[in-house]
C-alpha positions in Angstrom: -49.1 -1.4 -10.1 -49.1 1.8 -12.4 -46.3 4.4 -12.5 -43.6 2.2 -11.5 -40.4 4.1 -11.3 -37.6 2.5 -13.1 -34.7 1.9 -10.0 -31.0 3.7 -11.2 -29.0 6.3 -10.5 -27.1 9.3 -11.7 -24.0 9.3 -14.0 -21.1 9.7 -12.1 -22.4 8.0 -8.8 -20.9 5.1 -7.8 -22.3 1.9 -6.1 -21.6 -1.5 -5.4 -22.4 -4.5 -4.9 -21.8 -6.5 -1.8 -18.6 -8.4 -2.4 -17.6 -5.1 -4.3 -18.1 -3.5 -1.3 -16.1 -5.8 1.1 -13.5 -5.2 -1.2 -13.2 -1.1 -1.0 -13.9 -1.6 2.6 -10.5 -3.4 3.2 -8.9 -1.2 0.9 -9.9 1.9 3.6 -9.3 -0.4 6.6 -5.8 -0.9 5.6 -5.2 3.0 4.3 -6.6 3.7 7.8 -4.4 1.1 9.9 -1.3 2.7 8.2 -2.0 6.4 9.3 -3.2 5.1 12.7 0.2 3.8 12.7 2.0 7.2 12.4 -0.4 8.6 14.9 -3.0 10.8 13.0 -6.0 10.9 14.7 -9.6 10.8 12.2 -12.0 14.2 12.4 -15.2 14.0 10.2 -16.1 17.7 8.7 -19.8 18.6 7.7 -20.8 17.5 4.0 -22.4 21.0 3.4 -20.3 23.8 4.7 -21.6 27.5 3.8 -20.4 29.3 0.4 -18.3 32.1 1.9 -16.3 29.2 3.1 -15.7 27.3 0.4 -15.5 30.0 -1.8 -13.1 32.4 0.4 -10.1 31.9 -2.0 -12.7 32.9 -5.3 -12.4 32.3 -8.9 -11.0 28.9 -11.0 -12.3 25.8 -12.4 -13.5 24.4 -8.9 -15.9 26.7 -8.1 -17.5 26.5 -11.3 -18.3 22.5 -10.2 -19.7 23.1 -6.6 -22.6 21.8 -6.1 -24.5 24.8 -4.9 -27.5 24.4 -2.5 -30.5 26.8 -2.8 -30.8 28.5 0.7 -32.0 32.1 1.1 -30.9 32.7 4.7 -27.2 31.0 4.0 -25.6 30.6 1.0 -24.5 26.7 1.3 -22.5 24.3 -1.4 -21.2 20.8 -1.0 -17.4 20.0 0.1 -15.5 19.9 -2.9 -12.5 18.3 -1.5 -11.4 17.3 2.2 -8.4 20.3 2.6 -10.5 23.2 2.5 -13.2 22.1 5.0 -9.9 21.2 7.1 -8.0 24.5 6.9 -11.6 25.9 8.4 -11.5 23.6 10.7 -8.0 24.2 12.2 -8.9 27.9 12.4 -12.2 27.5 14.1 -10.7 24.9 17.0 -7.0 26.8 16.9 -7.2 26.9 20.9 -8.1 23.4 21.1 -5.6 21.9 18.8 -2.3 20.5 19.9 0.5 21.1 17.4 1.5 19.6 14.8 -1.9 18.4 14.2 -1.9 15.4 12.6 -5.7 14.3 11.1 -7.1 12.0 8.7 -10.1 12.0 7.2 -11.8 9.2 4.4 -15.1 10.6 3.0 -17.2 11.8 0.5 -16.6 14.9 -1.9 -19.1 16.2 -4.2 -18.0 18.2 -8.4 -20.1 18.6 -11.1 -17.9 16.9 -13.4 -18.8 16.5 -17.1 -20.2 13.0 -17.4 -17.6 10.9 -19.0 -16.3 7.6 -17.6 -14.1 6.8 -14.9 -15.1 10.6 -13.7 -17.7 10.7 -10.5 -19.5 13.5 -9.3 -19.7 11.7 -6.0 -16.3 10.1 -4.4 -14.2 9.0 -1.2 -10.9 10.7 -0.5 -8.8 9.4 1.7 -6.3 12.8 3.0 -3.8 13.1 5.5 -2.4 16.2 6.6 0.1 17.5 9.1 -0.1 21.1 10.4 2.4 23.0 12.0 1.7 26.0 14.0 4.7 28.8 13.4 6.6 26.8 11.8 7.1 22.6 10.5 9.7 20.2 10.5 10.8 19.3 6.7 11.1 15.6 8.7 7.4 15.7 8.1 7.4 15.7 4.3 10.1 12.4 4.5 7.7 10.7 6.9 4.7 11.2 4.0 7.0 9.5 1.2 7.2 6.5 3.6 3.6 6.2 4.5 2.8 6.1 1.2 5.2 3.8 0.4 3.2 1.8 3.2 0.4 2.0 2.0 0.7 0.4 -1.7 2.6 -2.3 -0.3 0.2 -3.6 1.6 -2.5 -3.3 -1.2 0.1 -5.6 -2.9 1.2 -3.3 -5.3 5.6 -3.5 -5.1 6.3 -2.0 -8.4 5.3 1.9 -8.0 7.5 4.9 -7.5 6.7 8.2 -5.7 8.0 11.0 -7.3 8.9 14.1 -5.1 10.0 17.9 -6.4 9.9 21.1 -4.6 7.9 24.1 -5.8 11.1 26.5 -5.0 12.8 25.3 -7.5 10.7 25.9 -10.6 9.5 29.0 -8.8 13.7 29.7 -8.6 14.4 28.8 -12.0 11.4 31.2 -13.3 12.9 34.4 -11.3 16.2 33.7 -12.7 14.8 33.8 -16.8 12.3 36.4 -15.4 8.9 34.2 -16.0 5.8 36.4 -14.0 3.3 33.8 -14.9 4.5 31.1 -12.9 1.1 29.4 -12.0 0.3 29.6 -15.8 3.9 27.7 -16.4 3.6 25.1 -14.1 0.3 24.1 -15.2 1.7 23.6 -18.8 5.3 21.8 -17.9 2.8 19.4 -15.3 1.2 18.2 -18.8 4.8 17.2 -20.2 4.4 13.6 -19.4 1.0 13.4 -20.9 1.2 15.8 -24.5 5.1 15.4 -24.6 7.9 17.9 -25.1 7.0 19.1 -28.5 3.1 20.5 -27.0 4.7 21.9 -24.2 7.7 23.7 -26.4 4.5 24.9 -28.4 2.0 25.9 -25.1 5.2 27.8 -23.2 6.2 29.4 -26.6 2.4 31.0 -27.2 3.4 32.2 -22.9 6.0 34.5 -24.9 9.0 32.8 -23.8 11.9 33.0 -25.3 12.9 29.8 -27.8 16.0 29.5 -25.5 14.9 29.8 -22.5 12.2 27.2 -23.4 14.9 24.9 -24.2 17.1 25.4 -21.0 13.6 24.5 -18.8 12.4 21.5 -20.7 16.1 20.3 -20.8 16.0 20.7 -16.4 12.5 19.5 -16.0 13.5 16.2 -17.7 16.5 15.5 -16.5 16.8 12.0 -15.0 19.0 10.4 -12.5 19.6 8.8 -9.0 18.8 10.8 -6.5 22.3 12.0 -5.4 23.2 12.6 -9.3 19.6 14.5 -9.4 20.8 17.1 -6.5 24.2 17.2 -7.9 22.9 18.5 -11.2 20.9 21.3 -9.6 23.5 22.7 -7.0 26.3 22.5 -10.1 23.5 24.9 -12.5 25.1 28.5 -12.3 21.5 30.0 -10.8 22.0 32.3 -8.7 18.6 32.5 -6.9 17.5 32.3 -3.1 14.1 30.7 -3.8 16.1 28.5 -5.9 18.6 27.4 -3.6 16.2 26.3 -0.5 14.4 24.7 -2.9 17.5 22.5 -3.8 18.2 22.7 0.0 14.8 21.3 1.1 15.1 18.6 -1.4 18.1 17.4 -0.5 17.1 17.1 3.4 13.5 15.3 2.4 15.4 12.8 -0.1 18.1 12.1 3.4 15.7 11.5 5.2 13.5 9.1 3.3 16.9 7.2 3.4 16.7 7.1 7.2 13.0 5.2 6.5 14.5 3.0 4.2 12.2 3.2 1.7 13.0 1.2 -1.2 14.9 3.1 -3.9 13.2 1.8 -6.4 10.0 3.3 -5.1 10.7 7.0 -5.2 13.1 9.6 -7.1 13.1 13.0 -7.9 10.7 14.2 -10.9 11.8 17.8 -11.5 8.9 18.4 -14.2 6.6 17.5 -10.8 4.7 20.5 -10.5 1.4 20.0 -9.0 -1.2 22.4 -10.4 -2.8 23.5 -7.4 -1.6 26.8 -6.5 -1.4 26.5 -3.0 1.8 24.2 -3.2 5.0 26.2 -2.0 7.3 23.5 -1.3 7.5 19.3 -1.9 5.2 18.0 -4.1 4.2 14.1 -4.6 2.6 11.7 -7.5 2.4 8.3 -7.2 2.4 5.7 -10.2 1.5 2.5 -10.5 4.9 1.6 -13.2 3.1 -1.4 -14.6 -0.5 0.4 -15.3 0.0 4.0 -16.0 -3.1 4.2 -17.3 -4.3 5.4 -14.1 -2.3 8.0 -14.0 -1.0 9.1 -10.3 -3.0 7.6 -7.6 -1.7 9.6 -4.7 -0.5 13.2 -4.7 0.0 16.1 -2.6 2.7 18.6 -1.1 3.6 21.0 1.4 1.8 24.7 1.6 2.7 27.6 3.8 -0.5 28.7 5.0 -3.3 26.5 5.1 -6.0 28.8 7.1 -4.5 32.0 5.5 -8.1 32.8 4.6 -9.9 32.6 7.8 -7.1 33.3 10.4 -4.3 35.7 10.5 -2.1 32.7 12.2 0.5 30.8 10.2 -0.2 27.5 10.1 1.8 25.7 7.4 1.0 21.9 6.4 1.7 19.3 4.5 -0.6 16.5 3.3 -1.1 14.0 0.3 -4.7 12.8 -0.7 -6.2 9.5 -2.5 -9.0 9.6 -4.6 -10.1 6.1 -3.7 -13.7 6.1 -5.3 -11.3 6.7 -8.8 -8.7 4.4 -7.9 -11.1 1.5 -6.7 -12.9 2.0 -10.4 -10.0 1.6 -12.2 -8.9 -1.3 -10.2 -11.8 -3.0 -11.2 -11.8 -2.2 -14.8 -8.3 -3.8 -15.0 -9.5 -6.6 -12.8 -6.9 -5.8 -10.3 -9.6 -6.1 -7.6 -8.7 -9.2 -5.6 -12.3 -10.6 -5.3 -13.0 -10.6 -2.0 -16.0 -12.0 -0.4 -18.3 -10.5 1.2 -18.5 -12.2 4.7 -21.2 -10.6 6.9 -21.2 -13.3 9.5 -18.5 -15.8 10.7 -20.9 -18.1 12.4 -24.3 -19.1 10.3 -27.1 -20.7 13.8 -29.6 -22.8 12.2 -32.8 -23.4 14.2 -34.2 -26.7 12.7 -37.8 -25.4 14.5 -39.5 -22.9 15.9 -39.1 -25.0 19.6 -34.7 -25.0 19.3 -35.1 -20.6 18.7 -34.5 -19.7 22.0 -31.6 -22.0 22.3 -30.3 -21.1 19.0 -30.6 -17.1 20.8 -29.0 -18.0 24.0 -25.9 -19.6 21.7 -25.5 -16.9 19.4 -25.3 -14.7 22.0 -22.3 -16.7 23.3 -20.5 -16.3 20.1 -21.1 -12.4 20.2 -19.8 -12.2 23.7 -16.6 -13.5 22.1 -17.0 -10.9 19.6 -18.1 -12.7 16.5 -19.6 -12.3 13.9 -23.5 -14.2 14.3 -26.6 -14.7 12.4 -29.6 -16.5 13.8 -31.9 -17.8 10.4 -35.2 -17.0 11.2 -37.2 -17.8 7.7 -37.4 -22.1 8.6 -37.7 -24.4 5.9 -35.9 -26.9 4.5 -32.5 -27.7 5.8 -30.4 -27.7 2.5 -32.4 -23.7 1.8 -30.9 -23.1 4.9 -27.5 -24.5 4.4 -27.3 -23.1 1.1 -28.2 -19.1 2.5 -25.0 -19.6 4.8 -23.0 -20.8 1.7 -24.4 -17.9 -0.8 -23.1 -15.1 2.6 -19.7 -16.8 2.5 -20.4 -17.8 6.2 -17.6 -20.3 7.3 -19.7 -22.0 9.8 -23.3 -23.3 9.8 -24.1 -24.3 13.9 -27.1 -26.4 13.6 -29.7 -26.2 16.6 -31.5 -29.4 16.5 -34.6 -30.7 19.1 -32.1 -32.6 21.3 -29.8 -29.5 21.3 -32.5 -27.2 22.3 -33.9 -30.1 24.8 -30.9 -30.0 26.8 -30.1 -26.7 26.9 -26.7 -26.9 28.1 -23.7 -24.3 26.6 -21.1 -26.7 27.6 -23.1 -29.7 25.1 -21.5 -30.3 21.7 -23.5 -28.9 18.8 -23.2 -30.4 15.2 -21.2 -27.6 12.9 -21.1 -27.5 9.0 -17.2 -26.4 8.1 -18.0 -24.6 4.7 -13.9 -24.4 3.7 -13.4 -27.9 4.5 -16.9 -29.3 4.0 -16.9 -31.2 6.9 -19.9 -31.7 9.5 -18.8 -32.8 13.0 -19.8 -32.4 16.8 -17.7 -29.7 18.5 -18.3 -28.2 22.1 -19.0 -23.6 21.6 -15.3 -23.4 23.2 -13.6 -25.9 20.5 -15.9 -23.5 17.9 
């Protein structure tokens, strides 16, 4: 045949195999077990949204990636991320909503990112978000510390830590040595981790900031302690700033209660060069780190903001929500072979017909099996027996239930059928109820 096109796909798309995919699968089924567990309840927004809507807040890096789609009656793009299609959402269905509104939401975002590896164009977020209406509890941003927590504990990953700030107190400490550009500040001391002090020093002095003052905020932003010697250093600092002290205030209530979670220790502290460079942020801000790959930089992030919807409704609706980039997370999983290597397991119970004459039997017992809700495959192609044995092995089936002419003769559900144990490698004659 001419003209045969050759099968791939586009750099920064990702997707995988089966047993790669049984894997991320019970990566979201346990990310979504935990937040069903704290009562949010999953919405599913449009993937295309129009452009006035995504574009309502104007200007920055994003909008420069969107994935514009050529409409002349509606100017449309692409969801960029899952919290902006949400804050739409809350002010569209306001009336309907019960508050707090507490949503998740696992799917697929679309950015033009520059091609380079480990960066996708295409990827799953996993975002939860809790929206107030008035006004919202600082309990809230506690309980998010602890479902993350959650959440890389059962993906078997103990040694991580969760570190929180709060936007008020940078925001404080830049009234008080009378920094305007704040947003431009935050975004350099966020990079102080990855360039180190010296860069940033540099960056913040180029701002036009004073030498000393430079030194007094990379001296706070990186001091380390517990977190009771953290909040003791900022309430002794002679700053005499409102913003400044509810930050220290709202700090101090979400660190008391992440004690009464009992979240290990050793799994969050207080990062006070935690900025978060999204500008929306007015409160607590998260990153999450895996301590023994940090490589990976933070898998889980997020914070509290003051006004979601501020750009399509005049109601106050503040939130607070973390997000996982799981499409990200999952690659570099994989390229540290972290993966646990599941396997992928369509069916529980493999029915062999040895003929055409034991199919409807083979039928009427596979829909036995499904009325106990398992998992059932009838093999349809014939052949030889060991083809057909070895097709149940290659689908990690655990069971082969072979129909033979006798079987099929008699007709009886109740009648002991022979059964190929793949785990144990044992064939015997069971009865479907002992199956």
């Amino acid at each position: 045949m001419e003209n045969i096109v050759k099968p791939s796909i586009l750099p920064g798309f990702m997707e995988l195999l089966p047993a790669e995919q049984a894997e991320f699968n019970n990566i979201i089924d346990t990310i979504k077990a935990v937040y069903e567990s704290y009562g949010f309840i999953s919405i599913d927004t449009p993937v295309i949204e129009k452009a006035e809507v995504l574009f309502a807040k104007g200007g920055g890096e994003t909008e420069k990636q969107i994935y514009k789609i050529e409409n002349d009656k509606t100017p449309q793009a692409l969801r960029f991320d899952l919290t902006v299609p949400l804050a739409r959402y809350v002010a569209q269905h306001y009336s309907d909503l019960d508050f707090p509104f507490r949503r998740y939401q696992i799917s697929k975002v679309y950015r033009g990112e520059r091609n380079q590896k480990g960066r996708f164009r295409e990827f799953y977020q996993s975002d939860i978000d809790i929206i107030g209406n008035g006004s919202l509890s600082i309990a809230n941003d506690a309980e998010l510390v602890k479902i993350i927590s959650e959440i890389f504990e059962r993906l078997n990953f103990s040694d991580f830590v969760i570190r929180i700030n709060n936007r008020k107190v940078l925001n404080g400490l830049f009234d008080f040595y009378n920094i305007e550009d704040k947003t431009l500040v935050l975004r350099v001391i966020d990079k102080i981790e990855k360039v180190g002090r010296e860069a940033v020093c540099k960056e913040l002095s180029e701002l036009g900031i004073q030498v000393q003052t430079i030194e007094s905020i990379i001296d706070f932003i990186t001091f380390k302690g517990e977190v009771d010697a953290v909040i003791s250093y900022l309430k002794g600092l002679d700053i005499k700033n409102e913003t400044y002290s509810l930050g220290v205030y709202e700090l101090e209530q979400v660190c008391k209660h992440i004690g009464y979670y009992k979240v290990n220790t050793k799994n969050f502290r207080i990062d006070l060069s935690i900025a978060r460079g999204l500008d929306y942020y007015t409160g607590t801000v998260y990153e999450t780190f895996l301590n023994d790959y940090p490589e990976i930089g933070s898998v889980c992030s997020g914070g509290r903001y003051d006004n979601l919807a501020e750009y399509y409704t005049k109601q106050q609706l503040p939130g607070v929500g973390i997000s996982i980039g799981l499409t990200r997370l999952f690659y570099q999983l994989e390229q540290l072979g972290l993966t646990r290597g599941a396997k992928a397991c369509s069916v529980e119970y493999m029915i062999l017909p040895m003929e055409e004459s034991c199919m409807e039997f083979a039928l009427k017992v596979a829909e036995r099996f499904r009325c106990k809700g398992k998992k059932v495959q009838v093999y349809f192609e014939g052949g030889k027996f060991k083809r057909m044995l070895n097709y149940a092995n290659k689908l990690n089936a655990p069971y082969a239930v072979i129909i033979g002419s006798e079987e099929a003769e008699n007709q009886q559900i109740t009648q002991q059928i022979t059964v190929k144990d793949f785990v144990t490698g044992e064939q015997k004659k069971l009865s479907i109820d002992e199956l």
